[in-house]
Every structure is written in structure tokens, then in C-alpha cells.
RODO-2510 file (C-alpha; in nm, 4 decimals, decimal comma):
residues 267
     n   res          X          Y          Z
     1     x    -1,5814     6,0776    -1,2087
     2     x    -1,3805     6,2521    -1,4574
     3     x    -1,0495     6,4469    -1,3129
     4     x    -1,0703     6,8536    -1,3056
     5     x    -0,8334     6,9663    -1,5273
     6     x    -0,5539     7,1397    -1,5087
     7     x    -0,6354     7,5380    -1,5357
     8     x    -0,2103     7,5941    -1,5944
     9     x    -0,0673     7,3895    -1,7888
    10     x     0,3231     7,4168    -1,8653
    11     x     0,5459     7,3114    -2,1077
    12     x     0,8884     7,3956    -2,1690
    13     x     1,0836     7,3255    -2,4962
    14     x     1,4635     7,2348    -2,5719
    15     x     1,5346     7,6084    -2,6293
    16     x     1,3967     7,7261    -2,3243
    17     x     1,0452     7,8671    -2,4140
    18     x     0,8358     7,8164    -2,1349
    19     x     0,4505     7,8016    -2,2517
    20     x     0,2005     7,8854    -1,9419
    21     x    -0,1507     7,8171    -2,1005
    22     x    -0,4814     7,8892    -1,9434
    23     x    -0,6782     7,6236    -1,9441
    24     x    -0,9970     7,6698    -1,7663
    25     x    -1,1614     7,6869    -2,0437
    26     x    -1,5048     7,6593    -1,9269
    27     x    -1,4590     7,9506    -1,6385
    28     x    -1,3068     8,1796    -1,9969
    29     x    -1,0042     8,1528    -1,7694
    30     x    -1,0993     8,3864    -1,5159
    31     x    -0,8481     8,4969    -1,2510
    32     x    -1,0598     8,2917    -1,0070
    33     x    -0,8476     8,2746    -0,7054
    34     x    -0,7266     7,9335    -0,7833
    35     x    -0,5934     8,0808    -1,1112
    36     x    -0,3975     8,3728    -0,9434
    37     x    -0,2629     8,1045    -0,6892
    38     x    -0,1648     7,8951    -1,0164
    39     x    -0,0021     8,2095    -1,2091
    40     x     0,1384     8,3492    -0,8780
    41     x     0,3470     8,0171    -0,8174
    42     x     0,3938     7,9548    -1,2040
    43     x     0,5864     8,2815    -1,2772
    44     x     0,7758     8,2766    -0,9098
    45     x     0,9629     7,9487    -0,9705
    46     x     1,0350     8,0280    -1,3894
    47     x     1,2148     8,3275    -1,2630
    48     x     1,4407     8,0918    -1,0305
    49     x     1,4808     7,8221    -1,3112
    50     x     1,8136     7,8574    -1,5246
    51     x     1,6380     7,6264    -1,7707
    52     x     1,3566     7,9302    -1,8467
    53     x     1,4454     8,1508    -2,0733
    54     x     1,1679     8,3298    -2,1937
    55     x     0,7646     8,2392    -2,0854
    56     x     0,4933     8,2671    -2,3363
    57     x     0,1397     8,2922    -2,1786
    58     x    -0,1496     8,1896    -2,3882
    59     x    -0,4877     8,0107    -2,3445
    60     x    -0,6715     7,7540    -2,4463
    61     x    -1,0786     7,8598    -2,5433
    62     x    -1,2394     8,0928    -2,7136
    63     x    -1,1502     8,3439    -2,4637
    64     x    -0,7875     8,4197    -2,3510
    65     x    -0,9151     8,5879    -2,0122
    66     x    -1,2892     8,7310    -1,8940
    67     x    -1,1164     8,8756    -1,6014
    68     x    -1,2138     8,7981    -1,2482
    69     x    -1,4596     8,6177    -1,1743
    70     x    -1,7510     8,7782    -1,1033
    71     x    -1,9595     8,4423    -0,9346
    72     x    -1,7240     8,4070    -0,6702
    73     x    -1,6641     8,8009    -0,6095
    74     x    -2,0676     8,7959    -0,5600
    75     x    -2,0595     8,4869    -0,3023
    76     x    -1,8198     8,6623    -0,1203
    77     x    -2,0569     8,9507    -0,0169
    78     x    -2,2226     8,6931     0,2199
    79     x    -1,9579     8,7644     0,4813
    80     x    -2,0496     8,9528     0,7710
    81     x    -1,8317     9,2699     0,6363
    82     x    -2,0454     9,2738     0,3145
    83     x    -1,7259     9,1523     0,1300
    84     x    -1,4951     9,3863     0,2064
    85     x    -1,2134     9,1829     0,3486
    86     x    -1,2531     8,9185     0,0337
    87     x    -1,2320     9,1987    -0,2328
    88     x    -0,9399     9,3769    -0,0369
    89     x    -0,7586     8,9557    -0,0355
    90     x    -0,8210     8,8797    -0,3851
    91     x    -0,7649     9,2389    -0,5394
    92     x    -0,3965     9,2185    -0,3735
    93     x    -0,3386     8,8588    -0,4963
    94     x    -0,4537     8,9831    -0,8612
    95     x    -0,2160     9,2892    -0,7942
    96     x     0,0505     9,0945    -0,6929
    97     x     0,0433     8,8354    -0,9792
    98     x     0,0851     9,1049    -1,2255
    99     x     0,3831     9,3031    -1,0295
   100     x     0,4983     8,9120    -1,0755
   101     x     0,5500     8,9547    -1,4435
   102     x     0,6766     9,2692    -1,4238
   103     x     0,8981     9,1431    -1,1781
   104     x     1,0498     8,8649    -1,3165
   105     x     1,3442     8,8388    -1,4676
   106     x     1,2389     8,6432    -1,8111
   107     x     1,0916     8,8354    -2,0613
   108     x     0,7176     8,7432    -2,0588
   109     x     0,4762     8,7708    -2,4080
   110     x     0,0905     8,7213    -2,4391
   111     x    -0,0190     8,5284    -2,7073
   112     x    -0,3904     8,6462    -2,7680
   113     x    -0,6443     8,4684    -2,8916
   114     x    -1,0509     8,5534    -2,8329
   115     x    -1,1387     8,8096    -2,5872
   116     x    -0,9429     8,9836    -2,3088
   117     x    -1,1192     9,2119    -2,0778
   118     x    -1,1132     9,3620    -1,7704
   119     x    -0,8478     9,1762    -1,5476
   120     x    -0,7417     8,9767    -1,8837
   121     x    -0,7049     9,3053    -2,0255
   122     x    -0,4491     9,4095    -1,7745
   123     x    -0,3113     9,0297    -1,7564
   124     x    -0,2242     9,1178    -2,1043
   125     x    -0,1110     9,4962    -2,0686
   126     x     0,1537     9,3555    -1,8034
   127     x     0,3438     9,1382    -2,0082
   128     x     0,6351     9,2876    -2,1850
   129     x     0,5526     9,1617    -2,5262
   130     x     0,1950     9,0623    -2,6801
   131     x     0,1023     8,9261    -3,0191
   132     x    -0,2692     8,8696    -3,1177
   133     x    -0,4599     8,6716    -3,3607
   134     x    -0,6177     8,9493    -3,5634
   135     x    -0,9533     8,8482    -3,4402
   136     x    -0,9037     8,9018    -3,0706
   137     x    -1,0327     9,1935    -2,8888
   138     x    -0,9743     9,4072    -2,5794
   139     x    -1,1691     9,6039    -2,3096
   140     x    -1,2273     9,7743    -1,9877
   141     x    -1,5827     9,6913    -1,9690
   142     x    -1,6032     9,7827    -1,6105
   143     x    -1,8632    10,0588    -1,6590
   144     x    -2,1203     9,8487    -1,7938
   145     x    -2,1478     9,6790    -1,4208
   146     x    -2,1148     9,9857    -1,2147
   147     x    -1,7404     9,8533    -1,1789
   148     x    -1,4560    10,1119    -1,2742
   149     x    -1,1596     9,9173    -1,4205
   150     x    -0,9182    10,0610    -1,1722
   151     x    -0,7006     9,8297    -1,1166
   152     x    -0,6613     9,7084    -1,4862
   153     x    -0,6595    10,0724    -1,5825
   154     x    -0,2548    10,0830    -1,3372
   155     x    -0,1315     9,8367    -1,6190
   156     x    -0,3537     9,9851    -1,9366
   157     x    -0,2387    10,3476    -1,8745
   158     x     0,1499    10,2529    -1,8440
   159     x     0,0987    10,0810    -2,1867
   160     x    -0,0850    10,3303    -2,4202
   161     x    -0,1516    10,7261    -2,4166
   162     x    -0,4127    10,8997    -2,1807
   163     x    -0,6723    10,9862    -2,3883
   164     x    -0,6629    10,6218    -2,5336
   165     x    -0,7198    10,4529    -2,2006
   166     x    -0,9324    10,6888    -2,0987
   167     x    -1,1427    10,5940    -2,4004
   168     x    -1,0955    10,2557    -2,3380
   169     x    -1,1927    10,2794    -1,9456
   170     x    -1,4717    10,4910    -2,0024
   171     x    -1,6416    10,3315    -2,2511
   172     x    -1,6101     9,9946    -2,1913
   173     x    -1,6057     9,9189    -2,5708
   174     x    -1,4017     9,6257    -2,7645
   175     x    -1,1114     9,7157    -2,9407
   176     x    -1,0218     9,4740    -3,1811
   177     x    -0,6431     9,3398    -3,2223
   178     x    -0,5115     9,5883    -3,5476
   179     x    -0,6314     9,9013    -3,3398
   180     x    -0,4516     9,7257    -3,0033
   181     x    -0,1903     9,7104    -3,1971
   182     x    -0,1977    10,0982    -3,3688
   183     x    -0,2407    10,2495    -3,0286
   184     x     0,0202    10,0202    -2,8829
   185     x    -0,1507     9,7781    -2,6567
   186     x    -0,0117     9,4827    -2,8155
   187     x     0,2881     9,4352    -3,0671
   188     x     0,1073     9,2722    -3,3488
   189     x    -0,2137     9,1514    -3,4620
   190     x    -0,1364     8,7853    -3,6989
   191     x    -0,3730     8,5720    -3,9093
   192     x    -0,5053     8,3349    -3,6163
   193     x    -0,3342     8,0287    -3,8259
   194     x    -0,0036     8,2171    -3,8342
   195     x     0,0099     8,3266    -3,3821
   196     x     0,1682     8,0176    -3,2236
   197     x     0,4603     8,0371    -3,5221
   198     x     0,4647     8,3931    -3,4783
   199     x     0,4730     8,3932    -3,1379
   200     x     0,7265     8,1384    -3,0812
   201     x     0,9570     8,2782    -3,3202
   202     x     1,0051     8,5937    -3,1442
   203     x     1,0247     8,4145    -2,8201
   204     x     1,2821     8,1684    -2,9592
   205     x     1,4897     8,4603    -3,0943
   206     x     1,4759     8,6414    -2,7597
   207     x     1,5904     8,2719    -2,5606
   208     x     1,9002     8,3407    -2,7955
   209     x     2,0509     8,6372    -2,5899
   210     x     2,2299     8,6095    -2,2981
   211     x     1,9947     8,5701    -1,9860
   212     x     2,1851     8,8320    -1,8150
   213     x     2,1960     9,0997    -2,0199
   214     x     1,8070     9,0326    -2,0473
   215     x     1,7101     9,0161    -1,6672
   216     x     1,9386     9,3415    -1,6591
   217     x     1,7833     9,5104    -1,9050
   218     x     1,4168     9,4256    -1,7895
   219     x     1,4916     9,5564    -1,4364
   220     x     1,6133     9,9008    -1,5700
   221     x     1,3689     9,9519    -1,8447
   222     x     1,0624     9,9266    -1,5714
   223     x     1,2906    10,1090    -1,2417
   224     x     1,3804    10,4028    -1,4820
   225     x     1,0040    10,4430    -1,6459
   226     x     0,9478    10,6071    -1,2704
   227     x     1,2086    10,8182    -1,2614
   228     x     1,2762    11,2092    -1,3582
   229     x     1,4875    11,2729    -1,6736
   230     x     1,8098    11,3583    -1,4846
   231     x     1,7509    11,0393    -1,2584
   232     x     1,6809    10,7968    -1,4895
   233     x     2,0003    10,8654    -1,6737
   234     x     2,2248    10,8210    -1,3580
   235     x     2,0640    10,5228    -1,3183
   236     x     2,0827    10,3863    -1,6560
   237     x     2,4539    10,4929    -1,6838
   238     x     2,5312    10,3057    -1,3223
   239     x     2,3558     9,9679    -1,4911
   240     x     2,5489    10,0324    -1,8114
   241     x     2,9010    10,0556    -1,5925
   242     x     2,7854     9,7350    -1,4144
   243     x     2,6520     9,5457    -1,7295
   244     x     3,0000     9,6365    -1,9268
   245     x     3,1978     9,4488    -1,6350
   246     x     2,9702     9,1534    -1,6670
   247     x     3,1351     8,8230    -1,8255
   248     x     2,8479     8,8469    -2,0944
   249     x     2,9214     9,1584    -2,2085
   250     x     3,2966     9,1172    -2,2491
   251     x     3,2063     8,8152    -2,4198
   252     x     2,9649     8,9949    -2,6517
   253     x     3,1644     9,2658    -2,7782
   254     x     3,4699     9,0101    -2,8277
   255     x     3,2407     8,8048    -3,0481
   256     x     3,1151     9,1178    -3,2148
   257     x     3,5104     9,2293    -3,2854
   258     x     3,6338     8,8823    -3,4105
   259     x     3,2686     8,8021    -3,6329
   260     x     3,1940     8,4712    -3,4277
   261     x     2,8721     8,3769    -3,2264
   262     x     2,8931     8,4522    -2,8781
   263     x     2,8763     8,2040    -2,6351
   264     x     2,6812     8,3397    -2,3422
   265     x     2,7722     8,2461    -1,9624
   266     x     2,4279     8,4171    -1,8349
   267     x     2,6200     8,5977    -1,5687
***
């Protein structure tokens, strides 16, 4: 008998690109549990590796993610409680994985190819950058199955305006990668020949900056998107205080003043 493959694979290049790659290809890399246990543990320990220094997720297949998946939500209603403790277990282990990304201190970009809906959808909307081949396409299709998107709809509606993922939730259409990327779902949408290059290019250029100054900034960006004006200012200006007194910075600025590279410390 054949080995099951891998549904994660990882690679990680001299520059410190780390490439997390869906790979169950014949599940259209649903966030079956054993997925969200694989991209719960994959993003944990390439926030504690000093070798990581920016992850790209992509996927392997024609789709990048169908979401959850659906035949083992349905087997689960055979317990006693009609389900309820399964969907409660796995919705907080999908929840969790994407706080994960948001959480980690490595910048994090999609790289889209095929479909993304539901779950994949917000698997997408949760990583800080996202390019797409111009052929892939988005949705919420929730309502088609009696199914609001509500838990996709936490990460869709911090990404674009109201009315769009409103539009997007209530409708359950496909949006296809050039309107993603007008109303600000994704960065870009690239000839399908041209995403890796793209991709890895922008990831390569981020690896470039001091590690620091990026897990710094990441933190802030998301704590202050909470806050009130007047709060979000006194805490930007108290990371700003702390970030100038970092080796990094001092470096930085130095290198700026004398016109040489920098040579970054991470701390």
C-alpha cells in the first residue's frame, strides 16, 4: 500500500522563506481536523524559529482551500448531543489556527491559486499579505447550505468594507481575483505563470528587514486596529519609544545617515 501523503508540506529556503503548502489535494485541502492540527503546529513552531523569516502559504490542486469539511462535520452529528460538542471542538481549533497567523510574529502571505471559499476564504483573509493567480476566486458560499459564514465573515469583514462583505456573505457568489483585489481582499491578482515569482519576490524582499522591527510592527498594526483614535496613538507612540531604543533601529538610522546597508541584529 501506497503511503498517505503529506497534507503540509514545508520547505524553507537559504533566505528564510518558509513555504507551508496544502497538499491534500484530493480533500481540496479542507481544514479537516487533521489539517488545522497540521497548520496549528506548523505556524506555532515558525514563530519560535530564528531561521523563519517570512511564511508563504500556498497549495497544491486545483483548489487552494474548500473550507471545512463538510463529510466529517456531517458524521459528527451521530453523537448523542446531535453534534454539538464536535462543532463547538473543531470551530475553536479553526478559530484558533487563524488567531495563529495573526498572532505570529512572521509576516504571513497567501499565494492563491483555484478556489477559496468559506473557511479557505477566511484562511486567506487572515494572512497579512495575499497574491492570486488572476484566475482564482473567492466566496462565502455559506447560504447556499443553510450555513451562515460567521466565522469566516470575523476575518472577511476586518479585511474589506461592510457593504462588500455583506455582499459577499449574503450572496454566496464567486468573486474572481481582479475584483478581490479592487475591493481589497487580496493584494494582487498575477498571470497564474507569473504567482510563485511574484510571490516569492515580495516575500524575499520582506525576509530583508530586520525581524524585529517586523514582529514589532505586526503586533501594533493588529493591537491598535481595536483601539479608539486617542488610544491607539498612545499606544503606537509607547511602541515607537520602545522600537527607537532597540539595537535595530539605532542600527538602521546609522546605516541610513552614513549610505551603507544595515546589518540587522533582529533584536
Amino acid at each position: 500500500m501506497p503511503a498517505e501523503p503529506d497534507i503540509l508540506l514545508r520547505t524553507l529556503t537559504d533566505d528564510g522563506v518558509l513555504r507551508l503548502t496544502l497538499n491534500d489535494v484530493a480533500r481540496r485541502n479542507a481544514l479537516s481536523e487533521a489539517m488545522l492540527s497540521e497548520l496549528g503546529r506548523a505556524f506555532t513552531a515558525a514563530g519560535r524559529d530564528s531561521a523563519v523569516r517570512v511564511i508563504v502559504l500556498a497549495a497544491n490542486g486545483p483548489a487552494f482551500c474548500a473550507g471545512h469539511d463538510l463529510k466529517e462535520m456531517t458524521a459528527g452529528r451521530a453523537a448523542p448531543d446531535g453534534g454539538r460538542a464536535y462543532f463547538a471542538s473543531v470551530m475553536a481549533q479553526c478559530s484558533a489556527v487563524m488567531q495563529g497567523i495573526v498572532q505570529c510574529p512572521k509576516p504571513v502571505i497567501a499565494e492563491v491559486t483555484g478556489v477559496a471559499t468559506a473557511a479557505g476564504c477566511q484562511l486567506v483573509a487572515s494572512c497579512d499579505l495575499a497574491i492570486a493567480a488572476d484566475t482564482a476566486r473567492f466566496s462565502t458560499p455559506g447560504v447556499h447550505i443553510g450555513l451562515f459564514c460567521s466565522t469566516p465573515m470575523v476575518a472577511l469583514s476586518r479585511n474589506i468594507s461592510n457593504k462588500h462583505a455583506m455582499e459577499m456573505l449574503l450572496t454566496g457568489d464567486m468573486t474572481p481575483a481582479p475584483r478581490a483585489a479592487e475591493i481589497g481582499l487580496i493584494n494582487y491578482a498575477v498571470p497564474a505563470a507569473e504567482l510563485t515569482t511574484t510571490t516569492m519576490e515580495m516575500a524575499r524582499k520582506i525576509a530583508s528587514k530586520s525581524g524585529m522591527t517586523l514582529a514589532t510592527g505586526k503586533r501594533a498594526f493588529y493591537a491598535q486596529r481595536e483601539m479608539p483614535l486617542a488610544d491607539a496613538y498612545d499606544y503606537a507612540s509607547q511602541v515607537m519609544v520602545e522600537n527607537m531604543l532597540a539595537h535595530d533601529a539605532e542600527e538602521g538610522i546609522g546605516a541610513f545617515i552614513e549610505k551603507r546597508a544595515p546589518q540587522w541584529q533582529d533584536r
